[in-house]
KESE-96882 format. One line per field, with one value per residue (C-alpha): residue in three letters; x, y, z; residue number from 0. Coordinates in pm, whole numbers, always signed. Layout:
REM residues N
rest = ALA_...
east = X_...
north = Y_...
up = Z_...
nr = NUM_...
REM end
This chain:
REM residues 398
rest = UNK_UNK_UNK_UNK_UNK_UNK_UNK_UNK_UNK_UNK_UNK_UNK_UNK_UNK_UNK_UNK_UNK_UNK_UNK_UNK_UNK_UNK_UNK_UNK_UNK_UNK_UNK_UNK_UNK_UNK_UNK_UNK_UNK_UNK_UNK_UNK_UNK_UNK_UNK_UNK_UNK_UNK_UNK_UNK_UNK_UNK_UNK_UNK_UNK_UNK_UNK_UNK_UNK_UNK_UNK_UNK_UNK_UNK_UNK_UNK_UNK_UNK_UNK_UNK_UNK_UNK_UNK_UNK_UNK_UNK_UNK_UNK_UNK_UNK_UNK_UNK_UNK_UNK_UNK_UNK_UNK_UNK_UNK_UNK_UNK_UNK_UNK_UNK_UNK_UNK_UNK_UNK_UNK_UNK_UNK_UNK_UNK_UNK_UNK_UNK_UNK_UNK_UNK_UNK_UNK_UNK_UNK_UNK_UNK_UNK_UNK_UNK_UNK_UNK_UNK_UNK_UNK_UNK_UNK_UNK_UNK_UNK_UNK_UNK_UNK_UNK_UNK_UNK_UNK_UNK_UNK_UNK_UNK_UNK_UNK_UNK_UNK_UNK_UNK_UNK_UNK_UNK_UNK_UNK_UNK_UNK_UNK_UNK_UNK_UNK_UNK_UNK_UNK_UNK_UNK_UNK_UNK_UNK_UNK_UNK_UNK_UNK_UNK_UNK_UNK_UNK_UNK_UNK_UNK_UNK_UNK_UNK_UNK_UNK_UNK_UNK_UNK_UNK_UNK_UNK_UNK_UNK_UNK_UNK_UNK_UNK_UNK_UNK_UNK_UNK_UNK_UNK_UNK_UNK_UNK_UNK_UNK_UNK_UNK_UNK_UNK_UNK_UNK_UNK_UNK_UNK_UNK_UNK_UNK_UNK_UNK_UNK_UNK_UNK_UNK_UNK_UNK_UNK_UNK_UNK_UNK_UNK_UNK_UNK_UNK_UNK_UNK_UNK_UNK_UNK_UNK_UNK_UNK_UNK_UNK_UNK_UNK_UNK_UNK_UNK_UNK_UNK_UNK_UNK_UNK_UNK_UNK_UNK_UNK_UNK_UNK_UNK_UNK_UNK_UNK_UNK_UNK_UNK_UNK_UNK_UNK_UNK_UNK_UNK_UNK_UNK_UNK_UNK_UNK_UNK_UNK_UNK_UNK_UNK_UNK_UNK_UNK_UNK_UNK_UNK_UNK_UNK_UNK_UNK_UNK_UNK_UNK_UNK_UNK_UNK_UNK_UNK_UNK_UNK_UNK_UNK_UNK_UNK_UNK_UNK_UNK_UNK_UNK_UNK_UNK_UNK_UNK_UNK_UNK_UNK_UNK_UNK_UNK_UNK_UNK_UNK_UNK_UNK_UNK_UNK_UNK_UNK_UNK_UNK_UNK_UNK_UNK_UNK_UNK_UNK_UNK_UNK_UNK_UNK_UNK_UNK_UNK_UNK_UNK_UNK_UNK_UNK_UNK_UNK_UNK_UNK_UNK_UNK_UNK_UNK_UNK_UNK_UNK_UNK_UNK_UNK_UNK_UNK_UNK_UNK_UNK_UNK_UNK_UNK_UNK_UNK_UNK_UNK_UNK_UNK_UNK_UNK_UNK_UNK_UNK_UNK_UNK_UNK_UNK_UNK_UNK_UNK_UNK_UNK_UNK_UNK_UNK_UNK_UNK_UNK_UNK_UNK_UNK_UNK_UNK_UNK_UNK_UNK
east = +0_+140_+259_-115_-148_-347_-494_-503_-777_-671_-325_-442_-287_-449_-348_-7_-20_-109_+38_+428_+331_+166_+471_+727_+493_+624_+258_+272_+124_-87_-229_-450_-555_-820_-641_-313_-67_-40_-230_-39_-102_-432_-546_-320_-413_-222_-31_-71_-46_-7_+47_+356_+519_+388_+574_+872_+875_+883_+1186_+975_+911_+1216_+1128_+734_+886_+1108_+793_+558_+349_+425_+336_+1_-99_-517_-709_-1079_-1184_-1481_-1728_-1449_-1158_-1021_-885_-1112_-871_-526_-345_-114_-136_+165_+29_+186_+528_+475_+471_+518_+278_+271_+58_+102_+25_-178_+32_+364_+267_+90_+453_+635_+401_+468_+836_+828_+609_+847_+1121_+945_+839_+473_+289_+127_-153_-261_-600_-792_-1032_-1229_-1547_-1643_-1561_-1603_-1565_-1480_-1388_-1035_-1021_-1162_-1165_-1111_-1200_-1108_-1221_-982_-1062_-736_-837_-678_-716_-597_-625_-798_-897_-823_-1047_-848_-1041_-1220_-1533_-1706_-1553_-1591_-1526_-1796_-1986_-1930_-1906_-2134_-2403_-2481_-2310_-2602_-2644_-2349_-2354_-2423_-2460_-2304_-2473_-2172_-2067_-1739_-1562_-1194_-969_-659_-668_-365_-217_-313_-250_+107_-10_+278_+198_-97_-554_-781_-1109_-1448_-1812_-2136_-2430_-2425_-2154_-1769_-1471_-1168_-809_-472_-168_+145_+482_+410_+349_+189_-118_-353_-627_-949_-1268_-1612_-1815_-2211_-2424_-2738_-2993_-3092_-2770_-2720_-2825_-2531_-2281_-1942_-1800_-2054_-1835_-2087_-2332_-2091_-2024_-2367_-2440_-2181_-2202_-2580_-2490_-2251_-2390_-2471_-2202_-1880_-1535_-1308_-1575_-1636_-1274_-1308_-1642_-1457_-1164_-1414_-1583_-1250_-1097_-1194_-966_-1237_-1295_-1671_-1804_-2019_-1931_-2029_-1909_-1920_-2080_-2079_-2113_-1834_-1506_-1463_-1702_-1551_-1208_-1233_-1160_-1212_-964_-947_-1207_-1395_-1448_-1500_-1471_-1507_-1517_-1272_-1403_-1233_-896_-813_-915_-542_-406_-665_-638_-240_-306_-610_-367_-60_-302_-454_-118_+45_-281_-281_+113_+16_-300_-310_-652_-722_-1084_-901_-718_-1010_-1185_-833_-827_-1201_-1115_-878_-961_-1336_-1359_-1089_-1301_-1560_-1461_-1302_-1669_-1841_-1578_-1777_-2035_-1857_-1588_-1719_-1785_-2006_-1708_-1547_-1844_-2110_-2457_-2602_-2512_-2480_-2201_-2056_-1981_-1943_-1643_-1486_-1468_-1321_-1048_-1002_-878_-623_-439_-190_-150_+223_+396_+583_+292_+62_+200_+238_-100_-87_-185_-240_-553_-769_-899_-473_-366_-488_-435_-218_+91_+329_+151_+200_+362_+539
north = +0_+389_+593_+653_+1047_+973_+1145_+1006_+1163_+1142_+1094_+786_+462_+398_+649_+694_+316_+381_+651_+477_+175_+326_+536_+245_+111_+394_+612_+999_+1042_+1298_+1305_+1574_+1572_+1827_+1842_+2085_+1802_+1465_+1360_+1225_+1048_+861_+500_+134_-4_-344_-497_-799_-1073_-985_-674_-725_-844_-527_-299_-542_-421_-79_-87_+51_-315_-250_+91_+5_-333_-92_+89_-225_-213_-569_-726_-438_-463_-478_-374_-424_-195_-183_+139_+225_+162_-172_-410_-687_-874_-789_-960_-947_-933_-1158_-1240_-942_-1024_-1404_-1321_-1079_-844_-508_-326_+50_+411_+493_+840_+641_+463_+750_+913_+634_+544_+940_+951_+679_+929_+1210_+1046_+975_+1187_+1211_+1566_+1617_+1871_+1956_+2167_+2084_+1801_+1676_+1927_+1802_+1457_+1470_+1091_+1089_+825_+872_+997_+1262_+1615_+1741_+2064_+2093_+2287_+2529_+2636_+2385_+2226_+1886_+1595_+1234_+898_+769_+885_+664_+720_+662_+885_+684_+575_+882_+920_+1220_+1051_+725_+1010_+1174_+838_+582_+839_+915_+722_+577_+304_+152_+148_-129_-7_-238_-83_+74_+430_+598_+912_+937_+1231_+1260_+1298_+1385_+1104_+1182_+748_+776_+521_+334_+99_-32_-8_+38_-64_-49_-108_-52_-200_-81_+171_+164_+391_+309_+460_+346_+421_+403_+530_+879_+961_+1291_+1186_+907_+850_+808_+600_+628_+390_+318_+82_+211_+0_+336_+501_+884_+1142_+1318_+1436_+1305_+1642_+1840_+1824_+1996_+1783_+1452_+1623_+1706_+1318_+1123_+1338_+1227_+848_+877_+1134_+849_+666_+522_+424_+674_+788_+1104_+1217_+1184_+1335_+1676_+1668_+1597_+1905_+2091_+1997_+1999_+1740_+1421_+1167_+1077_+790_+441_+103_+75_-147_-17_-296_-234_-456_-308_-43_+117_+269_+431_+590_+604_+321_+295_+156_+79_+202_+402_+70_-166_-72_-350_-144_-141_-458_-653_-483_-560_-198_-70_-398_-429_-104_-193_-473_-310_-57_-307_-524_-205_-102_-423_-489_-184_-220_-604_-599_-437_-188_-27_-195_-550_-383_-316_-650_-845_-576_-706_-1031_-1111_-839_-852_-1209_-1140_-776_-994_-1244_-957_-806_-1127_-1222_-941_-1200_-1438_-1221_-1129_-790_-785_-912_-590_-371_-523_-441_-585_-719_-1075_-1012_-826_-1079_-1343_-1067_-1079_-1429_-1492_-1203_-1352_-1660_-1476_-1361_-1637_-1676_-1542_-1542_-1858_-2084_-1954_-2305_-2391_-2162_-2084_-1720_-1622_-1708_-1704_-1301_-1222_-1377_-1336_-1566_-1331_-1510_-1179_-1129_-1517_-1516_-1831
up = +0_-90_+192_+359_+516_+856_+1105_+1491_+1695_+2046_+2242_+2434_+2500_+2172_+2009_+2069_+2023_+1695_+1538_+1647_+1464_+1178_+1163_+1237_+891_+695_+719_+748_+1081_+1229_+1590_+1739_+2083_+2270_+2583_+2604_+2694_+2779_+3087_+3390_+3724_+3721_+3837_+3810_+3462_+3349_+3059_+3010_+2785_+2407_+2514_+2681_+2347_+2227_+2445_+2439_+2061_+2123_+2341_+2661_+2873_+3120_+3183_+3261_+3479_+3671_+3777_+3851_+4151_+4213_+4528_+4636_+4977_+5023_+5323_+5340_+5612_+5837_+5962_+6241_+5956_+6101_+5912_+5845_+5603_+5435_+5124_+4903_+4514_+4420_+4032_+3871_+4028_+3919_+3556_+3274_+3349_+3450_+3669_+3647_+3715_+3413_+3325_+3319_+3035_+2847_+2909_+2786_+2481_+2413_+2443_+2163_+1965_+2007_+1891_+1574_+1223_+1439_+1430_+1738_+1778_+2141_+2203_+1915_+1813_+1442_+1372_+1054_+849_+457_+362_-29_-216_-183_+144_+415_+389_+758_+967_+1341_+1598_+1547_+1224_+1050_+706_+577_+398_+456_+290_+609_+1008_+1336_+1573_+1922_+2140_+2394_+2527_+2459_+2112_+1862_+1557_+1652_+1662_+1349_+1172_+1318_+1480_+1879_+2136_+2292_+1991_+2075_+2504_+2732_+3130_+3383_+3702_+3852_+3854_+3963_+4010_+4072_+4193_+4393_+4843_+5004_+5194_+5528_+5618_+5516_+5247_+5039_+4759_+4950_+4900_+5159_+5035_+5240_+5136_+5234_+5034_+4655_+4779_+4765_+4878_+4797_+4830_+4673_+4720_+4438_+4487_+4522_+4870_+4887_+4763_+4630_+4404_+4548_+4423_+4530_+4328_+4365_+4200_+4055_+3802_+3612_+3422_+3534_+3318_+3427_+3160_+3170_+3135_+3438_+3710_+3922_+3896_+3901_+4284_+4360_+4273_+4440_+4785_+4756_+4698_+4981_+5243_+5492_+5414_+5713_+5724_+5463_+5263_+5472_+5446_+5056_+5040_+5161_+4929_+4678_+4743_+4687_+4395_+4041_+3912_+3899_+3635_+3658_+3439_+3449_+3397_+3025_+2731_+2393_+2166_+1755_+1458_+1259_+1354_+1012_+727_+424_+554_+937_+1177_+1535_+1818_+2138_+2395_+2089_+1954_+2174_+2553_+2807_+3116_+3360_+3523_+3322_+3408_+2987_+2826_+2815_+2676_+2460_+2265_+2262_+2084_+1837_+1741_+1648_+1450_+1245_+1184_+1080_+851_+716_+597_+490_+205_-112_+17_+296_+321_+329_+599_+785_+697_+846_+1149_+1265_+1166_+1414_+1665_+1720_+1841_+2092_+2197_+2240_+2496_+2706_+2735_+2785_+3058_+3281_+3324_+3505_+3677_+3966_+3976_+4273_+4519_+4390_+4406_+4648_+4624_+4950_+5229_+5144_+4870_+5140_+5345_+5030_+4873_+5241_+5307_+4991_+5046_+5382_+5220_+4984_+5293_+5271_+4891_+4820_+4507_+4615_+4685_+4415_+4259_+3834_+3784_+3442_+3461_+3094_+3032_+2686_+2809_+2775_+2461_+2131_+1849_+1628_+1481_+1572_+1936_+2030_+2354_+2262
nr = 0_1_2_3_4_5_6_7_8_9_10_11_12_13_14_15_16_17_18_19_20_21_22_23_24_25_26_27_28_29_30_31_32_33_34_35_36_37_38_39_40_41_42_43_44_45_46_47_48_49_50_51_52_53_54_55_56_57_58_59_60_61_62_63_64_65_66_67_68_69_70_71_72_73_74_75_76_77_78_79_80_81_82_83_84_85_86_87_88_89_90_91_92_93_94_95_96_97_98_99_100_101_102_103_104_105_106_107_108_109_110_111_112_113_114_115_116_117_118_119_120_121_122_123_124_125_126_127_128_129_130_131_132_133_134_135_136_137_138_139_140_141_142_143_144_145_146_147_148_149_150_151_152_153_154_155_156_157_158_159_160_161_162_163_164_165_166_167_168_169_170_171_172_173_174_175_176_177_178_179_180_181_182_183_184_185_186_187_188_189_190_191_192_193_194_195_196_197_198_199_200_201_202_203_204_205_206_207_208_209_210_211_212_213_214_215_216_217_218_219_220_221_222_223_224_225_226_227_228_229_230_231_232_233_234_235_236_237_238_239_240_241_242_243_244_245_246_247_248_249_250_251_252_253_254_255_256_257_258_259_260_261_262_263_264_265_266_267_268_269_270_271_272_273_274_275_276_277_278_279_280_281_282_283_284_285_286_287_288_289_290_291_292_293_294_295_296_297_298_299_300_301_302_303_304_305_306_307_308_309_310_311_312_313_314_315_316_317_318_319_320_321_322_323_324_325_326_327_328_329_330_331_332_333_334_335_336_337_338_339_340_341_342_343_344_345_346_347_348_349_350_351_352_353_354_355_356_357_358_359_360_361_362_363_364_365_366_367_368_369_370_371_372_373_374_375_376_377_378_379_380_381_382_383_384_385_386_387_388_389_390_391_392_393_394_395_396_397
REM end
C-alpha cells in the first residue's frame, strides 16, 4: 500500500499506540488531541499478555517493569476503619505483566512518539468529516483544514469521531450498574503501595496508594440499576451526585467526600461497554475504547487497545486496500473484543463492588482466604488465560 497520510484523533494509549506503529509502517502520521498536553497520574491499569510483546517491541518493557506495583498490599476496612482482612497481590510479580500508574505509560508510549516523524496537535479536536472516495476532507475545531487517505479514531469511550461516523453514542452502550468518580486525596494514612477498600451496600470507597506519597487516588463507586443522566463532562453535577450516593455513608468515605468538594480534578463515568457490529465505514476506523470498551471490570481496556492498534497497523502495511485492511483488522480483533466483554459476566464484579449485604460478606470471606496466597505458593498456575492472549501469529507469547 502507498505511503497513507493519517490522522489520529486522540493521544491515548491507543493512540499513541497507533500513530508509532503506523509510523514504524512507513505512514505519514498525524495526531491531534483536545487536551493541552499529555495527561499524567491517574489509576493502576495493566499490561498484560499480548500486550507485553507489544511494548517489548517498542523498546519501553524494562522501563514500565522498573515501575511495577508488584506485590500491592489490600485492606478491606470496616465502619471504624479496622482491618477486616489484608493480602497481598503476588500475580503481577509471578509473571510478565505489568501493573502501572496509568500516566507512566501515556509518558512512555509518548516519548516513543516524540522520537518519531509524528505531528502532534494539542488543544484541538475533528469538527467536521467529509468521507470521499479517496479519502476525508477534515476541519477541526480550530478552524485547520486537511485531507488524509484515512482517520483513526483513538479517542475513547465517549468518542468524537464514533460520533461523526457511526451516529450518537447511545447506539453503541451497554450499562453495567456501577458508577465511579476518581480524583486525587492527600495522603493523610502515610499510604505506600498499598488499598484500603471499604463497602457498604451498593456503595464503595476506595483509596490506593502508588509510589508517590503525597497523595492518592481516590474512588467512590455506587451501584445504581438506572444510568445517570449526568454528563461526563458536568463536574458539578458529578459532585452534587456522588455526595448524595454517599452522604450516609462510614469508614473513609467522609474524608473523601470533603476533598471531593474541593478539587476539580475528577474523572466521573459508568461502567459501560461499547458494543458495535463493525469499527470502520468508508475511511475512518475505530480503536481501542472508541471501539469496543469492556469497562474497567475486566482490568483488559489498556491492553486491549495496545493490541487493536498493532493489528490495524500491521494490517494496514500487509494488504493491497485499505478496506481489506479493515476487513483483516475485525477479523482477528473482534472475536478477541468480544470475549473480554463477555468475561464481565462471570468475573465477579459484585465481590469488587457489592450491592447488598450478602455479597458483602461473600467478597470478604473470599479475600479472607487470599491472605496467605504469596507469590511462592501460588503453585504452576498458568496465569495467561484465553482473556490475555490473542491468536495473532506476531503477538503469540510463545
Amino acid at each position: 500500500m502507498k505511503k497513507l497520510k493519517i490522522l489520529v484523533s486522540g493521544a491515548s494509549i491507543a493512540g499513541l499506540t497507533s500513530a508509532y506503529w503506523l509510523n514504524k509502517k512507513g505512514f505519514e502520521v498525524t495526531i491531534v488531541e483536545k487536551a493541552s498536553k499529555i495527561r499524567g497520574g491517574g489509576y493502576p491499569i495493566d499490561v498484560r499478555g499480548s500486550a507485553i510483546n507489544i511494548v517489548k517491541m517498542m523498546g519501553i518493557y524494562d522501563e514500565l517493569k522498573a515501575q511495577n506495583l508488584n506485590n500491592m498490599k489490600f485492606k478491606i476496612l470496616d465502619n471504624d476503619n479496622s482491618v477486616i482482612s489484608q493480602f497481598t497481590d503476588a500475580t503481577m510479580k509471578a509473571n510478565e505483566d505489568i501493573e502501572i500508574p496509568r500516566g507512566d505509560l501515556t509518558t512512555a508510549l509518548y516519548k516513543c512518539v516524540e522520537e518519531n516523524d509524528i505531528n502532534l496537535i494539542f488543544n484541538d479536536s475533528i469538527k467536521t468529516m467529509n468521507h470521499l472516495d479517496d479519502g476525508v476532507e477534515i476541519e477541526l475545531e480550530s478552524g485547520k483544514q486537511g485531507s488524509y487517505d484515512l482517520v483513526v479514531g483513538a479517542d475513547g469511550i465517549h468518542s468524537n469521531t464514533r460520533k461523526l461516523t457511526f451516529g450518537e453514542e447511545s447506539q453503541f452502550t451497554n450499562y453495567l450498574g456501577h458508577c465511579f468518580t476518581g480524583f486525587t486525596v492527600e495522603n493523610y494514612l502515610d499510604m505506600y503501595k498499598e488499598g484500603m477498600i471499604y463497602s457498604e451496600p451498593g456503595r464503595t470507597a476506595i483509596m490506593y496508594a502508588t509510589e508517590n506519597k503525597e497523595s492518592v487516588h481516590a474512588f467512590l463507586i455506587f451501584s445504581d440499576e438506572e444510568e445517570p443522566s449526568v454528563n461526563h463532562r458536568d463536574i458539578e453535577g458529578h459532585k452534587k451526585l456522588v455526595k448524595d450516593k454517599f452522604k450516609d455513608v462510614g469508614g473513609i468515605a467522609p474524608n473523601l467526600l470533603e476533598t471531593l468538594e474541593q478539587t476539580e480534578d475528577i474523572y466521573f463515568d459508568t461502567t459501560t461497554q461499547i458494543i458495535m457490529d463493525q469499527w470502520a465505514e468508508n475511511r475512518a476506523v475505530l480503536v481501542g475504547d472508541a471501539a469496543h470498551a469492556p469497562s474497567f471490570l475486566t482490568g483488559q481496556g489498556s491492553s486491549l487497545a495496545m493490541i487493536g492498534a498493532y493489528i490495524l497497523a500491521d494490517e494496514l502495511e500487509n494488504n493491497n486496500s485499505i478496506k481489506d485492511a479493515f476487513i483483516a483488522y475485525e477479523k482477528y480483533m473482534k472475536p478477541f473484543a468480544e470475549i473480554n466483554q463477555n468475561a464481565v459476566e462471570n468475573d465477579g464484579s459484585s465481590i469488587l463492588y457489592p450491592k447488598n449485604d450478602e455479597e458483602i460478606e461473600k467478597r470478604n470471606a473470599i479475600l479472607k482466604q487470599m491472605e496467605n496466597i504469596t507469590e511462592e505458593n501460588m503453585g504452576s498456575q498458568d496465569l495467561i488465560d484465553i482473556t490475555r492472549v490473542i491468536d495473532y501469529p506476531k503477538l503469540n507469547n510463545d
